[in-house]
N, C-alpha and C positions, 0 to 999 in steps of 0.2 A: 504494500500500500504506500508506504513510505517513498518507494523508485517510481508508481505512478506517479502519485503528486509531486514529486520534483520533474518529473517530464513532463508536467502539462498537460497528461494525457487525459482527457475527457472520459467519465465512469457514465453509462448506460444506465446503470441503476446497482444497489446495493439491497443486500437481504440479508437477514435473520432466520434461519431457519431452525433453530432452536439447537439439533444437532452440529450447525457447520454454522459460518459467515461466508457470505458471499459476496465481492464484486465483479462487476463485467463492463464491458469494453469491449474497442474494437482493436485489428493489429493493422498495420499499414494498409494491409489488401483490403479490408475491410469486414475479415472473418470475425465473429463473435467470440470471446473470450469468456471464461469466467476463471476466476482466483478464488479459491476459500481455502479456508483454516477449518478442519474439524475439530470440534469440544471432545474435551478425556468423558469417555463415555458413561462414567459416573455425574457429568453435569447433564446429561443427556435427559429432555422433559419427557414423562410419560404421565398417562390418563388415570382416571381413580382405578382404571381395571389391571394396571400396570402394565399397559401397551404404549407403545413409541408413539409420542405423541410430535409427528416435527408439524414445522407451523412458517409460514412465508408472512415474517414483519420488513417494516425499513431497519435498516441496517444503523446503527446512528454512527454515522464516519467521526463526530465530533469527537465521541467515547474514543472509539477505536485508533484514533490518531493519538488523544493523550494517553493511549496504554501505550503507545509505540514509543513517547516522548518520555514515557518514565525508563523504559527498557536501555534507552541510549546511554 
């Protein structure tokens, strides 16, 4: 995430998907990208019946950038 936004490179959209994070983007040619990080499968959400619960939210880049800026 951190090499995207120093390139300038324009995000498509971001998601949340409870199991993984995702952004996407395009590459020069114009192919679709997507980058994610999957969560340690002990953070992984599931339902009151203990089924895998994943779920498509916005991604909040804001968070996601200052975990990155704590890491540096």
């Amino acid at each position: 995430m951190r090499r995207v936004v120093a390139a300038g490179i324009e995000l498509e959209g971001a998601s949340d998907h409870g199991v993984s994070e995702a952004i996407y983007l395009r590459d020069p040619d114009g192919n679709g990208v997507e980058l994610y990080f999957d969560r340690p499968r002990e953070q992984w959400p599931h339902d009151a019946n203990g089924e895998l619960a994943m779920v498509t939210r916005p991604l909040n880049l804001d968070s996601l950038l200052d975990e990155l800026k704590e890491k540096v």
